[in-house]
C-alpha positions as CSV (number, residue, x, y, z in Angstrom):
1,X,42.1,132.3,42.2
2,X,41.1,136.2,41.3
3,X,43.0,136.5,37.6
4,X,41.6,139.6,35.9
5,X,41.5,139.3,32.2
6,X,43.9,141.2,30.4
7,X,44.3,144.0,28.0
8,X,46.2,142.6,24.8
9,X,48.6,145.3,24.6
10,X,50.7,144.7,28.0
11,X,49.8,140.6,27.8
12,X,53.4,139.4,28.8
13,X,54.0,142.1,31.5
14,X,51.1,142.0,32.7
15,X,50.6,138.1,32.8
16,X,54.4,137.7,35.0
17,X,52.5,140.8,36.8
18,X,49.6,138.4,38.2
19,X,51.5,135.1,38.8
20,X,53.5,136.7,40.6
21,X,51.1,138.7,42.8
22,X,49.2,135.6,42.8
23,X,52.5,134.1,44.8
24,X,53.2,137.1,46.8
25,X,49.7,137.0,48.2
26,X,49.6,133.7,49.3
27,X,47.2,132.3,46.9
28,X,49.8,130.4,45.3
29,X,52.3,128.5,48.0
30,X,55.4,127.7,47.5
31,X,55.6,123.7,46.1
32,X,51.5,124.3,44.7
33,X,51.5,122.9,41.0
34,X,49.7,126.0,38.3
35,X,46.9,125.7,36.7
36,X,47.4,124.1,32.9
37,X,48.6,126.6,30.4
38,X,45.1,126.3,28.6
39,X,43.2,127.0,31.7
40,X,45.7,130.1,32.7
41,X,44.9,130.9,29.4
42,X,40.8,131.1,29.9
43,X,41.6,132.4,33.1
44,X,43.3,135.6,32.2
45,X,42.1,135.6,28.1
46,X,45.0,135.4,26.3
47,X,46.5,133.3,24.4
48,X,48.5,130.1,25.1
49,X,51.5,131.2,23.5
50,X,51.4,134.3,25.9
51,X,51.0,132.6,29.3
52,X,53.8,130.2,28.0
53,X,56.4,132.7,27.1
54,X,55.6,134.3,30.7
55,X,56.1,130.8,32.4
56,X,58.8,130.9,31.2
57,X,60.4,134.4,31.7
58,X,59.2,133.8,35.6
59,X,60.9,130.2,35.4
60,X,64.4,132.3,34.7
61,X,63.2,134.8,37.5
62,X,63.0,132.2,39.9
63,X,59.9,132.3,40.6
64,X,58.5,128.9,38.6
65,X,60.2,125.2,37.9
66,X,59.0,123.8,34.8
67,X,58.9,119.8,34.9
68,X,58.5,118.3,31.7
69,X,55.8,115.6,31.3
70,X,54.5,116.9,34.7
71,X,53.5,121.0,35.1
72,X,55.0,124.0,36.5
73,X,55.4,124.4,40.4
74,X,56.3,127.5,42.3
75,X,59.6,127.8,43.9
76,X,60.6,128.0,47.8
77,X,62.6,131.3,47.3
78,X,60.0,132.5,45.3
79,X,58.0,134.7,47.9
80,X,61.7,135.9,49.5
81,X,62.1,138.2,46.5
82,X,59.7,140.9,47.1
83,X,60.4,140.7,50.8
84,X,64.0,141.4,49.8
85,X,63.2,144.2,47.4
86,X,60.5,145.5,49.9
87,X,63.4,145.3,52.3
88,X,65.9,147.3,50.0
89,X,63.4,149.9,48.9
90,X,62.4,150.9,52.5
91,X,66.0,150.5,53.7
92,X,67.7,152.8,50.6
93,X,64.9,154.7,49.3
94,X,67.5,154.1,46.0
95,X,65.9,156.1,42.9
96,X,66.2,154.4,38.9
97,X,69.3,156.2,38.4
98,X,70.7,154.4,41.1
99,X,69.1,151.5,40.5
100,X,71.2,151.9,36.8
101,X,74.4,152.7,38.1
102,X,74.2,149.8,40.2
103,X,72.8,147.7,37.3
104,X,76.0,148.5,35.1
105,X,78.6,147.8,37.8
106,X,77.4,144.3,38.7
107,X,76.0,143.4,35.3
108,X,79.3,144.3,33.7
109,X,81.0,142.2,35.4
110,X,78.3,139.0,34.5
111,X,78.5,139.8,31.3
112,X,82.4,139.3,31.2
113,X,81.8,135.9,33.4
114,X,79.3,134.8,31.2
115,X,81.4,134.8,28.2
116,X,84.1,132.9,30.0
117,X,82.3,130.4,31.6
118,X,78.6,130.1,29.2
119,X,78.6,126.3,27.6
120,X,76.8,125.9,24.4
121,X,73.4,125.6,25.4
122,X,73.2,129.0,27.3
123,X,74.8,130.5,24.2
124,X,72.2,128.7,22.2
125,X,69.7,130.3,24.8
126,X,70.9,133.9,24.5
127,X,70.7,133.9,20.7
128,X,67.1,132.3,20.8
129,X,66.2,134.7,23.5
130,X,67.8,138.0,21.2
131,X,65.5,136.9,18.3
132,X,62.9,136.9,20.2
133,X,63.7,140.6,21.4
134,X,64.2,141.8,17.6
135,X,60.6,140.4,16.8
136,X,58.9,142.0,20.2
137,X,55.7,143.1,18.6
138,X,55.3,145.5,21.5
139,X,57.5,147.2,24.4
140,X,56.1,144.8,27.2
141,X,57.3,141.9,25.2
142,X,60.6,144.0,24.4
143,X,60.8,144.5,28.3
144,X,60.2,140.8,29.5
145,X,62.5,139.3,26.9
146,X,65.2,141.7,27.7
147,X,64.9,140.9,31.2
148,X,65.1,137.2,30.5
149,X,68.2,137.7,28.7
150,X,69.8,139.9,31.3
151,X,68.9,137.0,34.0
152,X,70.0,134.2,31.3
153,X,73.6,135.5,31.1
154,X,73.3,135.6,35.2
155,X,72.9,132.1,35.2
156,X,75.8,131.2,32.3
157,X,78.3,133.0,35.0
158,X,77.9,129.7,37.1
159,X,78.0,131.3,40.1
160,X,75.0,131.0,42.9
161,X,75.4,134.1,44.8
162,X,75.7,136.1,41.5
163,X,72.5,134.9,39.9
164,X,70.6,134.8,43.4
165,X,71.5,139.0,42.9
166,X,70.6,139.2,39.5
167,X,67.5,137.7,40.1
168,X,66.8,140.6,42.6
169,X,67.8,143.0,40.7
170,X,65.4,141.8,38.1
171,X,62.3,142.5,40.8
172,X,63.8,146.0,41.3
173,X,63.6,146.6,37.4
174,X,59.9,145.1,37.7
175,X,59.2,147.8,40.4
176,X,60.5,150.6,38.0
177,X,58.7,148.8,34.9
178,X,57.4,151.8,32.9
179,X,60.3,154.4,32.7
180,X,62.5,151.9,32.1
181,X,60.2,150.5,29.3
182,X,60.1,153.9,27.7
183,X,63.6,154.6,27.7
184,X,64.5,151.6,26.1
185,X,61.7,151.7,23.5
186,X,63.1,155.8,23.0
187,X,66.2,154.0,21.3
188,X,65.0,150.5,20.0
189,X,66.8,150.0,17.1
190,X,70.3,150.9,19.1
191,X,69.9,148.6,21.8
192,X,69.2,146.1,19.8
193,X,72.3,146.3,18.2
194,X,73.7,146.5,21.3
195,X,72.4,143.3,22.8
196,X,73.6,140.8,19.5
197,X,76.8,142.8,19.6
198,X,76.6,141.5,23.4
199,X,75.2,138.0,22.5
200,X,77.9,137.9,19.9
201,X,81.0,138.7,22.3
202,X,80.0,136.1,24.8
203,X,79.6,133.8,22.1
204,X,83.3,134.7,21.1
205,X,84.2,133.9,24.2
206,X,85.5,137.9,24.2
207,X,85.0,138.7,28.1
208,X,86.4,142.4,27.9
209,X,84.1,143.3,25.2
210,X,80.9,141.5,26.8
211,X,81.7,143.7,29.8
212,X,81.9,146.5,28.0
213,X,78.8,146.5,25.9
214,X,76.7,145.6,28.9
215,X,77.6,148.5,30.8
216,X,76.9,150.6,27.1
217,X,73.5,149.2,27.3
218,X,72.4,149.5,30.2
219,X,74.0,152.9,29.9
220,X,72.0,154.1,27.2
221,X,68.8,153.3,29.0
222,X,70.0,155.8,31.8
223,X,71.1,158.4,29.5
224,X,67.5,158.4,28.3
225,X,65.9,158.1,31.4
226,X,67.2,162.1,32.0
């Protein structure tokens, strides 16, 4: 396998980065078992901690399955993503304001499902996830834990098609990675109020406002993307 070592800066982004390429080209097959955290870890010189936190973003992506007591394995659908994004991309030639418009109309409405229908682990989840967030040390790890909180509250929605399109929209974010990453970074402190104002109302089990804070924060990152 041709892992390049990485840059400590952009670990976590850049770690999901080569898994996934790693799957996209073939050298990793759908069903094929990863190498052990500690050899991933030699592999691309980072630490442990790192290529587990990116295991796991890229387990919530759909990309990975982590069995306990027996490794992590790469998905079936896992190689259909890209091929759908590819698909969209050369089929809409969409821009990132697009991309965000379309972003707070569908993830609205998850966010408002996902506080009526989350059971107490995902809730648990979100709020470990959003801790997480307010100690990123850097806006990669800002980025990738975002994302795993905006694909989290896909899944608490309990519905297959609506997770199977957030999970695509979360390769479409990957594609427009860096202005996206700036934007948010621009207003940090804001959106993270936002997001455990939004961690809090599906907690509350307060659909209208979940819906509406979702759409104010992706909204934001629009706004700032000019």
């Amino acid at each position: 396998m041709s892992f390049e070592t990485i840059k400590r800066e952009s670990t976590l982004e850049i770690i999901v980065q080569q898994i996934k390429l790693q799957i996209k080209n073939g050298t990793l097959k759908p069903g094929e078992k990863l190498p052990s955290e500690r050899k991933l870890a030699n592999l691309l010189g980072v630490s442990r901690a790192s290529v587990r936190e990116s295991i796991q973003a890229l387990a919530y992506s759909g990309y990975l399955e982590v069995i306990q007591g027996k490794g992590t394995y790469v998905l079936e659908m896992a190689a259909k993503y890209d091929e759908i994004v590819n698909f969209l991309s050369e089929f809409s030639n969409y821009s990132v304001d697009y991309l965000m418009e379309a972003r707070m109309i569908i993830e609205g409405e998850l966010a408002r499902l996902a506080a009526l229908n989350a059971n107490q682990k995902e809730i648990d989840l979100m709020q470990k996830i959003f801790r997480k967030i307010s100690h990123s040390k850097d806006a990669n790890s800002f980025f990738v834990k975002d994302l795993e909180l905006h694909l989290t509250i896909a899944k608490a929605t309990h519905n297959p098609v609506l997770n199977g399109i957030m999970k695509i929209i979360g390769e479409l974010i990957y594609k427009e990675t860096q202005p996206i990453l700036e934007a948010s970074m621009e207003f940090q402190e804001r959106n993270l109020k936002n997001i455990k104002d939004l961690v809090q109302a599906i907690k509350e089990r307060d659909a209208i406002r979940a819906k509406q804070l979702m759409i104010e924060h992706i909204s934001n990152i629009k706004s700032s993307l000019g």
